[in-house]
ZAZA-118379 format. One record per residue (C-alpha): x, y, z; residue number from 1. Coordinates in Angstrom, 2 decimals. Example, Ala and Ser with C-alpha at 12.3 -4.5 7.8 and 13.67 -1.06 7.14 Angstrom:
# ZAZA-118379
12.30 -4.50 7.80 1 $
13.67 -1.06 7.14 2 $
# end
This chain:
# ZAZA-118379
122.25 12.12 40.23 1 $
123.65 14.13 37.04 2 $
127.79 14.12 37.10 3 $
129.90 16.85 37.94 4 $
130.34 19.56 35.45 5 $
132.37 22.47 35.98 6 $
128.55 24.60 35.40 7 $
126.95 22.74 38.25 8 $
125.80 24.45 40.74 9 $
127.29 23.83 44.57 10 $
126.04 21.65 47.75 11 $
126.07 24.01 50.64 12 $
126.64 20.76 53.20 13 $
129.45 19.07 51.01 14 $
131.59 22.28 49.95 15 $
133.92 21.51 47.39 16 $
131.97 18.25 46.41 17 $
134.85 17.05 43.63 18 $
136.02 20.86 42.77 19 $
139.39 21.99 42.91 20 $
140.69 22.78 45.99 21 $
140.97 26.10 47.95 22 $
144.55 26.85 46.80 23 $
147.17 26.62 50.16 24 $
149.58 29.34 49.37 25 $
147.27 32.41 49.26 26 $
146.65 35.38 51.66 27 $
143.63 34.55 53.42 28 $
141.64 36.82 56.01 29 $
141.45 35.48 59.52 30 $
137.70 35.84 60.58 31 $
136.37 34.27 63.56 32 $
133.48 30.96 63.52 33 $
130.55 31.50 65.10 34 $
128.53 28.55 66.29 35 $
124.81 29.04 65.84 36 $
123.86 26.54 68.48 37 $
125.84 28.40 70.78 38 $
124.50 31.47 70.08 39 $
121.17 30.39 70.57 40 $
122.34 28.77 74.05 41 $
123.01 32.54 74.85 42 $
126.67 31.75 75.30 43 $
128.52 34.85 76.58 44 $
131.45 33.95 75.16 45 $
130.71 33.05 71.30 46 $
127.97 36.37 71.70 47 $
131.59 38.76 72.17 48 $
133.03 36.93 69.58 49 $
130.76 38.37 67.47 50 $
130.84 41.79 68.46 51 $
134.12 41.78 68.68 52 $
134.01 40.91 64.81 53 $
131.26 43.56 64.20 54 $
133.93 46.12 65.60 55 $
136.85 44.84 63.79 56 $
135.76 44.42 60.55 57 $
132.20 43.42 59.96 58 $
132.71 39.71 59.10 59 $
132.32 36.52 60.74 60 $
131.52 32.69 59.72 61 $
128.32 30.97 61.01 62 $
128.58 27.26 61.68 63 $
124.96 25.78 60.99 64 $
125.67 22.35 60.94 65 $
125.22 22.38 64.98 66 $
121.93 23.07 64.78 67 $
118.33 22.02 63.71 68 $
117.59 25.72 62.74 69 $
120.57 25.61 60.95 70 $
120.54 22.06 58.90 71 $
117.11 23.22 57.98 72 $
118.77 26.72 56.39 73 $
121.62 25.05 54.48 74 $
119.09 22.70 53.30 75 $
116.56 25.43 51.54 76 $
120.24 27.13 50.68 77 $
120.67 24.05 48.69 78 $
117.17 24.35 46.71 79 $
118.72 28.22 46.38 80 $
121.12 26.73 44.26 81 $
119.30 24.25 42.27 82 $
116.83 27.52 41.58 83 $
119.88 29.28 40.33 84 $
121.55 26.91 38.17 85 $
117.77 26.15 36.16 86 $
116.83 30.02 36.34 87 $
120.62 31.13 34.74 88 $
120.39 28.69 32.09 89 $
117.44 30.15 30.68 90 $
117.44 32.22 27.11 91 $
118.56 35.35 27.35 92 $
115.65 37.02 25.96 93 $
113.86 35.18 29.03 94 $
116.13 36.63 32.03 95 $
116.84 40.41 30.06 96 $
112.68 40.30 30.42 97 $
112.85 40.72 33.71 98 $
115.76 43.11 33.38 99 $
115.35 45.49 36.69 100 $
116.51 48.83 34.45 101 $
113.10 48.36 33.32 102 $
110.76 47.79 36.04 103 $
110.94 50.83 37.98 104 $
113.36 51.89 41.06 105 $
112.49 48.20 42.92 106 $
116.18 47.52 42.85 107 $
114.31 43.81 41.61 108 $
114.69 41.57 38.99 109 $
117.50 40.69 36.47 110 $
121.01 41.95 35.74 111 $
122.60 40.73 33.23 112 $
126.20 39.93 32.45 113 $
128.43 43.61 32.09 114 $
125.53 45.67 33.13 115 $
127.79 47.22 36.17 116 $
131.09 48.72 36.32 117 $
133.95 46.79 38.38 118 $
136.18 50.29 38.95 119 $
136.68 54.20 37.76 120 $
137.84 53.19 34.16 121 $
134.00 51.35 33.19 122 $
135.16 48.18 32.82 123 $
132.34 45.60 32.76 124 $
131.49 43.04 35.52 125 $
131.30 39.11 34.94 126 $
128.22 38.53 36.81 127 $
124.81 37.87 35.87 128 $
122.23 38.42 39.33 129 $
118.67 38.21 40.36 130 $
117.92 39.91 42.75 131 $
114.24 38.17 44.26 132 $
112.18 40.52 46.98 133 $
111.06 39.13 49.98 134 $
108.13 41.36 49.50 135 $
107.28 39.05 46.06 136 $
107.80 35.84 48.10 137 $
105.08 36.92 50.70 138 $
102.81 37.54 48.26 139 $
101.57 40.75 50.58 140 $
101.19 43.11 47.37 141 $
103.64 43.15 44.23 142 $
106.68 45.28 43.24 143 $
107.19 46.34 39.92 144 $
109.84 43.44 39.29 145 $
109.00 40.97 37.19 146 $
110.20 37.19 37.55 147 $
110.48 34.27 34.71 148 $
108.34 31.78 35.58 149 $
111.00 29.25 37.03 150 $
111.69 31.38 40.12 151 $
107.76 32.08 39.91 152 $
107.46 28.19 39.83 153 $
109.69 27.62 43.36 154 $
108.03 30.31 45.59 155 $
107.22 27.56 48.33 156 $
111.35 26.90 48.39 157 $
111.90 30.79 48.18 158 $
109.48 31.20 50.93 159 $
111.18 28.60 53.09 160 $
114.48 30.06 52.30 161 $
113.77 33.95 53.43 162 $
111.51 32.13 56.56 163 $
114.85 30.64 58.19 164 $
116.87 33.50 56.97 165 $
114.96 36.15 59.03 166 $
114.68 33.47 61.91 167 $
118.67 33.26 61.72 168 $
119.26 36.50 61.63 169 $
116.89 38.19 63.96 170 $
118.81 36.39 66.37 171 $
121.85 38.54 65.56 172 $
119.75 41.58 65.43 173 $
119.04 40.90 68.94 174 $
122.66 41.07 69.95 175 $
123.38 44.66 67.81 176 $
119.98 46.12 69.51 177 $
121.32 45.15 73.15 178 $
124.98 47.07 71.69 179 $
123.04 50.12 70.93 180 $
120.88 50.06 73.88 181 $
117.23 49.29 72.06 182 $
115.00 47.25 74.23 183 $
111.83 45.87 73.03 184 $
109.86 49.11 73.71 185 $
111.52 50.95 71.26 186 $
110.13 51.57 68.62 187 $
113.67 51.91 66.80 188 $
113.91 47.86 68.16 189 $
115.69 46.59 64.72 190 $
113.64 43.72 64.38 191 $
111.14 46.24 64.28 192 $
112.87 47.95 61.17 193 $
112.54 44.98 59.16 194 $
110.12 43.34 57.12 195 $
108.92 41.04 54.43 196 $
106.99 43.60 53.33 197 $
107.27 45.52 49.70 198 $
108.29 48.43 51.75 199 $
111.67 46.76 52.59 200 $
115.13 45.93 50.21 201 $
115.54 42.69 51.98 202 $
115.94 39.91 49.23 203 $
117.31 36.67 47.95 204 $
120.70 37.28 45.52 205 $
121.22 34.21 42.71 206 $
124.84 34.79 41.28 207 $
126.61 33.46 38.63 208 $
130.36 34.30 37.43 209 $
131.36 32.06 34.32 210 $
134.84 31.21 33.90 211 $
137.13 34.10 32.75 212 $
140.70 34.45 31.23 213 $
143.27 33.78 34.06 214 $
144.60 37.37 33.59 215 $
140.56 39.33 34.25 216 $
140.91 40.09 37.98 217 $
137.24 41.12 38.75 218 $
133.90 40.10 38.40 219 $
131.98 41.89 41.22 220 $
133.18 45.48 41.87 221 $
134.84 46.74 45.48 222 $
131.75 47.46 47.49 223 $
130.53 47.71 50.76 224 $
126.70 46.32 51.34 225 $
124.36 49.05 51.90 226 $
121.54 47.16 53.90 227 $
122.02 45.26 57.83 228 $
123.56 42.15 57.50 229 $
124.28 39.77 54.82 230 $
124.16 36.02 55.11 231 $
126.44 34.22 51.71 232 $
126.45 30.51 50.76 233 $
129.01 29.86 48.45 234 $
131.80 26.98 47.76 235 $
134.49 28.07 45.40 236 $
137.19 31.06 46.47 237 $
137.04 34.55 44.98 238 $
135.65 36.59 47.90 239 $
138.15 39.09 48.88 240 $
137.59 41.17 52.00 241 $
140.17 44.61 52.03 242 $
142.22 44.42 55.45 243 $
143.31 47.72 56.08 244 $
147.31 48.63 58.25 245 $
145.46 49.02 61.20 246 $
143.84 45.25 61.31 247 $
146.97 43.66 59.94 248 $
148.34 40.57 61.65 249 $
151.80 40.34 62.81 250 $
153.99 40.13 59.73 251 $
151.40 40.35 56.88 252 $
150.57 43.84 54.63 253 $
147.25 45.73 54.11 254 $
145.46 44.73 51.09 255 $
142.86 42.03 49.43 256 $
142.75 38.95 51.29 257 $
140.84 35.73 49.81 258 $
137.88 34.47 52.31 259 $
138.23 30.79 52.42 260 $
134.88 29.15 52.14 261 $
133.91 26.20 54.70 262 $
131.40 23.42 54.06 263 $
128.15 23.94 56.51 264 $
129.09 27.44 57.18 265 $
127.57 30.69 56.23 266 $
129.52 34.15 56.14 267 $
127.86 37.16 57.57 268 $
128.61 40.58 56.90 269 $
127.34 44.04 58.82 270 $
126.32 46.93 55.40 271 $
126.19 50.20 55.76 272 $
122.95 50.42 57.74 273 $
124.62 49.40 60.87 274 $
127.78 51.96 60.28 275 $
125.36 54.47 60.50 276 $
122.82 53.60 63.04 277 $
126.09 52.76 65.41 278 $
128.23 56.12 64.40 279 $
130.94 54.27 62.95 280 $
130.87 51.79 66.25 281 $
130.09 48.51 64.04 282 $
131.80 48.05 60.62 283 $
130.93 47.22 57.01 284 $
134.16 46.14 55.50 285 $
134.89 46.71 51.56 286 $
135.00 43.56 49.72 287 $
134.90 42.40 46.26 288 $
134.67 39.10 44.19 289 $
137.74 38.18 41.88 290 $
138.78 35.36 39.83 291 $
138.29 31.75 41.55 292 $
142.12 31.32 43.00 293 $
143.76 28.08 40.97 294 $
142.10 25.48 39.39 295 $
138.72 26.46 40.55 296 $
139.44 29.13 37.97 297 $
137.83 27.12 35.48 298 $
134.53 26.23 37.00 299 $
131.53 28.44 36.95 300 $
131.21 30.13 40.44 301 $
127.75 30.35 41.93 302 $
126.80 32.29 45.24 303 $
123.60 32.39 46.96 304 $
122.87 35.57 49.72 305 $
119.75 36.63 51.76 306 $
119.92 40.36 52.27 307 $
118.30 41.63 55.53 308 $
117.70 45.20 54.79 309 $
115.83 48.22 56.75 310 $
112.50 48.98 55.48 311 $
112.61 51.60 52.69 312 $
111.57 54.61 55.26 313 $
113.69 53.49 57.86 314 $
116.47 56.88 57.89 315 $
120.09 56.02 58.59 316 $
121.17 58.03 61.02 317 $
122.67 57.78 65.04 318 $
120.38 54.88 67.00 319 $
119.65 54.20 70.72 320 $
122.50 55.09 72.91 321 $
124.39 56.38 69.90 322 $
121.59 59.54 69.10 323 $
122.46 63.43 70.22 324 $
119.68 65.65 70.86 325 $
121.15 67.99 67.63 326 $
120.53 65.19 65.51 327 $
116.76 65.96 65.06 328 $
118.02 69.31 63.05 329 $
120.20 67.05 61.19 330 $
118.62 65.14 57.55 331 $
119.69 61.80 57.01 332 $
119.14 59.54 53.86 333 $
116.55 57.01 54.09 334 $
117.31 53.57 53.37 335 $
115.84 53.43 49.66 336 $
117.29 56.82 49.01 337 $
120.95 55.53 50.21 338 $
120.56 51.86 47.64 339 $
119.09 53.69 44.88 340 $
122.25 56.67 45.30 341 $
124.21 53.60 45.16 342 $
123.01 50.94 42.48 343 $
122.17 53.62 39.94 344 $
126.21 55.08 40.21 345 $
127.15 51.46 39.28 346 $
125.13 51.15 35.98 347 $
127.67 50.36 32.79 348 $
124.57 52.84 30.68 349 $
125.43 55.87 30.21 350 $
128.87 55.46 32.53 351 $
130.81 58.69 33.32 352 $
133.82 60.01 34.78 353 $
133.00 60.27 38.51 354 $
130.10 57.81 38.92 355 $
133.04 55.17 39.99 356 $
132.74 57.71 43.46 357 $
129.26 58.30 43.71 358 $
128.71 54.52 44.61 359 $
130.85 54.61 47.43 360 $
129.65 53.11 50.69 361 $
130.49 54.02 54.65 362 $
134.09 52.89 54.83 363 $
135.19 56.19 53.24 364 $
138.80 55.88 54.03 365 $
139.21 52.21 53.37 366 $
136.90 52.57 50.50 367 $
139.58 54.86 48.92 368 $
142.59 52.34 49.58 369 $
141.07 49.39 48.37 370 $
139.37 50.72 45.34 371 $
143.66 51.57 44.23 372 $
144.49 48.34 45.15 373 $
145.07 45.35 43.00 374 $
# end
């Protein structure tokens, strides 16, 4: 086994694995554990716990060390990681090849270090990102994206990855269909608006943020996600989740809280999709990733996410129980036309004043505090 360096990549059963620890003194947000073996027991109890979470704030840990579906996920997560560390130390020239400003509106591809904006003033990100469609894995037809030929090397471990991903989280979907009163026989059933297919966003996201000067605060902008649900693997701190007054604990202020990461465990998130499909029922909470709290400041942070998106056609509007009759006079956005509105607004090329707002996800009013707030 190579040693330790502070560029290797992360072991999603070990956690920290010899890093620095998860600093004690910081504000961290209190989000609930969900056990996946429970939830697959149909446990009545750990099922409210996450819709209660879905209410509250849109976030919630998975435990998948419990269960078989889940040792088998953290295990392709791991191969996720080894992919990431071999595809990001690549040339440049290789990755800016596959550079997804030039292949097209696919949303697919490459982006490279500073090639989005982190807040109003254009200052550059710290992040390079490949974003991998699920479509490509499948093999069913071919975006425009175009992939180096280490990721095209590992599409049996990318395949295995996205396989247990939408097994894990069509689970979940199950439990947000029953909340907005879908049965099976509707055809608005959100399994049933998600695919593999080249006619969906749904993806694999390889991040890495290199180490930084202690006094860059940064490296992924405020955002909210703009697809379902996101599932994140990812060992060292810098995830900050915006807690608004109204979801303050006793004693503690509104404003960016550190998510602490746990070995085994996966962290969920609801996007904008579900914000609208629920009317503002289910949230999608504004987060952002900063520096690496403490020592872990000086180690190269790596995160791994599957993306469950609607199919591109899929409109975001009122679902199920949720719908009025006047909303068939009413036009909503389609998925692709809401992530495309959004990724383009982010783009450091050709930055200008009042693109920083453009971008802006569901959480309108949070959106506005947190994107103020250091």
């Amino acid at each position: 086994m190579a040693p330790l360096s502070t560029d290797s990549a992360p072991n999603a059963f070990e956690g920290l694995g010899g890093r620095p620890a998860f600093p004690a003194d910081l504000p961290i947000a209190h989000i609930s554990n969900i056990s996946h073996q429970k939830i697959l027991d149909g446990d009545v109890d750990e099922i409210s716990k996450v819709i209660k979470s879905a209410r509250d704030i849109g976030f919630f840990r998975v435990d998948l060390r419990e269960s078989e579906i889940g040792q088998k996920f953290l295990a392709a997560a791991n191969n996720m990681f080894a992919l990431a560390e071999e595809t990001f130390n690549l040339p440049a020239e290789t990755k800016l090849a596959d550079s997804f400003l030039k292949h097209g509106d696919t949303l697919l591809g490459y982006k490279g270090l500073g090639a989005s904006v982190v807040d109003k003033e254009g200052t550059r990100d710290n992040n390079e990102q490949y974003w991998i469609g699920c479509g490509d894995i499948e093999g069913k037809g071919h975006s425009r994206a175009v992939y180096n030929e280490v990721i095209n090397s590992k599409m049996d471990q990318l395949q295995e990855f996205i396989d247990l991903g939408k097994i894990v989280t069509d689970r979940f979907l199950l439990i947000f269909s029953a909340i907005l009163g879908l049965g099976p026989e509707s055809p608005e059933y959100l399994p049933k608006l998600h695919s593999h297919s080249n006619n969906s966003g749904s993806h694999v996201r390889l991040l890495k943020c290199p180490p930084k000067p202690e006094n860059a605060v940064v490296s992924l902008q405020p955002h909210t996600d703009w697809g379902t649900l996101t599932v994140l693997f990812n060992v060292l701190g810098g995830l900050q989740i915006y807690i608004p007054e109204n979801l303050a604990g006793p004693g503690e202020e509104a404003g960016w809280k550190y998510i602490k990461p746990e070995p085994g465990m996966a962290l969920f998130n609801l996007g904008d999709a579900f914000v609208k499909w629920s009317d503002g029922e289910l949230k999608s909470a504004i987060h952002r990733v900063s520096n690496p709290p403490g020592d872990q400041a000086k180690w190269t942070r790596y995160s791994l996410a599957y993306f469950t998106r609607p199919d591109h056609d899929v409109p975001l509007k009122p679902l199920g129980r949720k719908a009025v009759p006047s909303d068939a006079a009413t036009e909503y956005p389609t998925f692709k036309e809401w992530a495309v509105r959004r990724a383009m607004a982010g783009r450091s090329d050709g930055f200008k004043k009042g693109d920083w707002e453009k971008g802006q996800g569901t959480e309108t009013v949070m959106s506005a505090q947190a994107r103020v707030a250091v």
